[in-house]
N, CA, C and O atoms as a GROMACS GRO file, in nm:
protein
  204
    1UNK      N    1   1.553  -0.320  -0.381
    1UNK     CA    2   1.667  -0.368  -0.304
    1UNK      C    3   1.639  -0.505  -0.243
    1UNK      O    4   1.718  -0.598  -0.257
    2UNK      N    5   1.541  -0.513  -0.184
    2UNK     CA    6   1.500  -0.646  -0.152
    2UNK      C    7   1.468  -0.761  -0.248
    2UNK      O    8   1.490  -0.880  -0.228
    3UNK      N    9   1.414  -0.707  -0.349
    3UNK     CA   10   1.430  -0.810  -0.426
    3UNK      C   11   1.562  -0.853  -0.508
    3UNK      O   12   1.570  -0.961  -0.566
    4UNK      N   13   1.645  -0.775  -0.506
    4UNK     CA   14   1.791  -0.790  -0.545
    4UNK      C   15   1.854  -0.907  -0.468
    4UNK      O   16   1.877  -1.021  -0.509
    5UNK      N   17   1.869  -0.869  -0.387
    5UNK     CA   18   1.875  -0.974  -0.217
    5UNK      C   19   1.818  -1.085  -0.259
    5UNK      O   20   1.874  -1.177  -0.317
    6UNK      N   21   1.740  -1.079  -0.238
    6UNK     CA   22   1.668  -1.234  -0.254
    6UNK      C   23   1.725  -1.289  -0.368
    6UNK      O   24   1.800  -1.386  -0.354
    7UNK      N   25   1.702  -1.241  -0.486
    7UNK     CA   26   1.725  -1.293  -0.553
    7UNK      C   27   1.911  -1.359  -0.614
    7UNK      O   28   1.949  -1.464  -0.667
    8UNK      N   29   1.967  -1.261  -0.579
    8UNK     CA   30   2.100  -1.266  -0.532
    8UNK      C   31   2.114  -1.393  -0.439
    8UNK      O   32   2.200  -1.468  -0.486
    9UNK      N   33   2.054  -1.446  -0.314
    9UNK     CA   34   2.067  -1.550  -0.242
    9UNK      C   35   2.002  -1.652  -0.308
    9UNK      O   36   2.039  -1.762  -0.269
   10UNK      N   37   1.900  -1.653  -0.412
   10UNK     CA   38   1.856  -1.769  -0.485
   10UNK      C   39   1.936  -1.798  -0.582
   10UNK      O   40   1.907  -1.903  -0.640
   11UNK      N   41   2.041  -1.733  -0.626
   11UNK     CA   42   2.162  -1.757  -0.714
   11UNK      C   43   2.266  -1.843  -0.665
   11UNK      O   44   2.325  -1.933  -0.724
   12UNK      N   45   2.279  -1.802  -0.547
   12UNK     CA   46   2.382  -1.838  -0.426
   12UNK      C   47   2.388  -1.978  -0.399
   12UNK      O   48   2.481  -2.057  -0.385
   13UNK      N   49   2.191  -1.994  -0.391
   13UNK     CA   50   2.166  -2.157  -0.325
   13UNK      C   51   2.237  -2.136  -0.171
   13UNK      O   52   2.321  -2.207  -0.116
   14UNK      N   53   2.173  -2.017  -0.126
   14UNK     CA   54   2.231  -2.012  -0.022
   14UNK      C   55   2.086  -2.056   0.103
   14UNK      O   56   1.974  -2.058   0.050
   15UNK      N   57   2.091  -2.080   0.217
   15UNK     CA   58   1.981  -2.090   0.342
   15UNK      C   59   1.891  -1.981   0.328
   15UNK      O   60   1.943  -1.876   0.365
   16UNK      N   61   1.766  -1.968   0.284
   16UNK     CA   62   1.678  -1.845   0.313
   16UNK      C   63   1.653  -1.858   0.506
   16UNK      O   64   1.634  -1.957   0.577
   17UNK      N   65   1.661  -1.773   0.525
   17UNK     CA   66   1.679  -1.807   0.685
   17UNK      C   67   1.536  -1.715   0.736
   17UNK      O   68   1.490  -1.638   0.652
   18UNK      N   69   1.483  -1.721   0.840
   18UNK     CA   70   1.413  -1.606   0.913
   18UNK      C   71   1.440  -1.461   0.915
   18UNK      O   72   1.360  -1.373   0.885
   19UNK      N   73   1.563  -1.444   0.954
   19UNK     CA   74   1.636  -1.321   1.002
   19UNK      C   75   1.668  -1.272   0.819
   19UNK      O   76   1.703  -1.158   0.792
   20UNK      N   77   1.655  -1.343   0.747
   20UNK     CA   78   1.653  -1.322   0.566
   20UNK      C   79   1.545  -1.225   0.557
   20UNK      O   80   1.562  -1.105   0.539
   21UNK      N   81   1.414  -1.296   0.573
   21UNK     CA   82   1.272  -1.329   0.557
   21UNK      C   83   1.294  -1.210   0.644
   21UNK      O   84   1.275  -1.114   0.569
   22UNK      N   85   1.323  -1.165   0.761
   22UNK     CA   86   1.267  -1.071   0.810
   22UNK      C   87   1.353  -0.863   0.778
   22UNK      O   88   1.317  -0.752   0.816
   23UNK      N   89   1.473  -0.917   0.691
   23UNK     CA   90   1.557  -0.792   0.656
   23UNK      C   91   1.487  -0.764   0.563
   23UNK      O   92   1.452  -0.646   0.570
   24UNK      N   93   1.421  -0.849   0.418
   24UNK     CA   94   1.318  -0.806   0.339
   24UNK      C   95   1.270  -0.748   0.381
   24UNK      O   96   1.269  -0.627   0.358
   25UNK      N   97   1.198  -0.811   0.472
   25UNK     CA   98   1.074  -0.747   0.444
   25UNK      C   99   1.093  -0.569   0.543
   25UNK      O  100   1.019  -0.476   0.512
   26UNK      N  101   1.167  -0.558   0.621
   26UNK     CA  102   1.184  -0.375   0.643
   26UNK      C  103   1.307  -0.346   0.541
   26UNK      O  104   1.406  -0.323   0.610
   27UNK      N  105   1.326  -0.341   0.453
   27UNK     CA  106   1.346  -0.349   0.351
   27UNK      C  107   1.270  -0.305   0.267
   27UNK      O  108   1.280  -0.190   0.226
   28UNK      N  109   1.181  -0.388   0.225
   28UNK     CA  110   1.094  -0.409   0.120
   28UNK      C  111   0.946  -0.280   0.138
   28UNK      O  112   0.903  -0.222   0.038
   29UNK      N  113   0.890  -0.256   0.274
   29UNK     CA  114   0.818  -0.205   0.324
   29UNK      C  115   0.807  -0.105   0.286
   29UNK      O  116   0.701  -0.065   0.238
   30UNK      N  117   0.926  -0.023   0.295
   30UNK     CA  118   0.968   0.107   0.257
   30UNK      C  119   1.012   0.159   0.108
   30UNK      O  120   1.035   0.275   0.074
   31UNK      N  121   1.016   0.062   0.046
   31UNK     CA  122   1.031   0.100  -0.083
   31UNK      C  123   0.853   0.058  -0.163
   31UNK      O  124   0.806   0.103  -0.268
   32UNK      N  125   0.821   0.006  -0.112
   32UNK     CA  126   0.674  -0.019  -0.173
   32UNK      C  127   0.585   0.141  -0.124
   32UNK      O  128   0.542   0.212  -0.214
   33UNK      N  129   0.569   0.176   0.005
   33UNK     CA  130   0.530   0.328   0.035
   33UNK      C  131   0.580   0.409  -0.031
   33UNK      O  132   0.501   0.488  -0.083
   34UNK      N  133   0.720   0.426  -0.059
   34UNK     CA  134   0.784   0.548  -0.152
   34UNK      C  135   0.750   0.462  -0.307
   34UNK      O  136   0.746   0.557  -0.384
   35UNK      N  137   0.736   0.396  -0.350
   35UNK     CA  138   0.667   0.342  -0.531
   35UNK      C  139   0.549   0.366  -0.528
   35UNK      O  140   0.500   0.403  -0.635
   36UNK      N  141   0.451   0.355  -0.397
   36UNK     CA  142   0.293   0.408  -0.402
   36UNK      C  143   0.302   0.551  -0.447
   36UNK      O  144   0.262   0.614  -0.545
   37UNK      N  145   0.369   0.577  -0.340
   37UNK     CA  146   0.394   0.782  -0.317
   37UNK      C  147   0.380   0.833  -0.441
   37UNK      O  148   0.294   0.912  -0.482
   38UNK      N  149   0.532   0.747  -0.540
   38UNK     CA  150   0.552   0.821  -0.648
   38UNK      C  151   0.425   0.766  -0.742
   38UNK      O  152   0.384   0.866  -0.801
   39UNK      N  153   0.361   0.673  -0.772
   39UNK     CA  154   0.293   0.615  -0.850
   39UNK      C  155   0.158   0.704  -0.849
   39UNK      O  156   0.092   0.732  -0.949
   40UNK      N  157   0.127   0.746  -0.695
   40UNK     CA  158   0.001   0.817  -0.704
   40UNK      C  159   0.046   0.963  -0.711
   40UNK      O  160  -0.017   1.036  -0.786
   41UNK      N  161   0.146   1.012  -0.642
   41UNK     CA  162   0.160   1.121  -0.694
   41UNK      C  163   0.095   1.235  -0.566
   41UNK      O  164   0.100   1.208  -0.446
   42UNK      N  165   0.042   1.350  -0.617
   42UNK     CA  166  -0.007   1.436  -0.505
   42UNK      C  167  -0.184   1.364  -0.498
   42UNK      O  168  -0.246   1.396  -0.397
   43UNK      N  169  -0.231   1.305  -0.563
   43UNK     CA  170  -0.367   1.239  -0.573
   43UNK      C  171  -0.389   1.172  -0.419
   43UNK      O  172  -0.477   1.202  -0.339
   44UNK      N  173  -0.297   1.088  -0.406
   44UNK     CA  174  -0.289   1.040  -0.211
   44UNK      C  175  -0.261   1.167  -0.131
   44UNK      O  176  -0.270   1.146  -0.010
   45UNK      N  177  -0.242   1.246  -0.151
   45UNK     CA  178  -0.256   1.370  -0.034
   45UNK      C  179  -0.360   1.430  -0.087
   45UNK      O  180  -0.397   1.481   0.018
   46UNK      N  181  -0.436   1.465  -0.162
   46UNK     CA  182  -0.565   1.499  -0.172
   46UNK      C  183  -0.673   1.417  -0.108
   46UNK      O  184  -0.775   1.455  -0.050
   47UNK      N  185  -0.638   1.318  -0.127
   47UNK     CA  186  -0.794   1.196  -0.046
   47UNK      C  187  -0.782   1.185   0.066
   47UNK      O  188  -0.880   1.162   0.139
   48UNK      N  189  -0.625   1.201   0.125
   48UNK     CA  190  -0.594   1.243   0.298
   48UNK      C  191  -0.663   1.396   0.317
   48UNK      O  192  -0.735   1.401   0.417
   49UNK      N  193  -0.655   1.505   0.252
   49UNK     CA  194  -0.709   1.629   0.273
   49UNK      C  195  -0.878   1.606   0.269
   49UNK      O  196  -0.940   1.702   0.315
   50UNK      N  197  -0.931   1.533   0.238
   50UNK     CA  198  -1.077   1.536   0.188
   50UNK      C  199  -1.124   1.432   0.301
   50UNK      O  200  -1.241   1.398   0.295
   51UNK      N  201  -1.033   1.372   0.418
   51UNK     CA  202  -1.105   1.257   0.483
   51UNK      C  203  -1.102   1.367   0.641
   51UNK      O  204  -1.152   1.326   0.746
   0.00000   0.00000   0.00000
């Protein structure tokens, strides 16, 4: 989603602004944790169980 955005406003030629720069990125945050999640799978809750 964030990168949609962005990239969507680099189409635009529109102002990348701060308040841009900063909706990414909580945005972006949360979809990178849930792509880890799914990427590792139950393997990241095993190495949390073992620490």
């Amino acid at each position: 989603m964030a990168f949609k955005r962005r990239k969507k406003r680099k189409e635009q030629y529109q102002h990348y602004s701060w308040f841009d720069f900063l909706c990414d990125v909580l945005f972006f945050v949360p979809e990178l944790l849930i792509w880890m999640i799914r990427l590792l799978g139950r393997g990241i809750w095993r190495l949390f169980d073992g620490i």
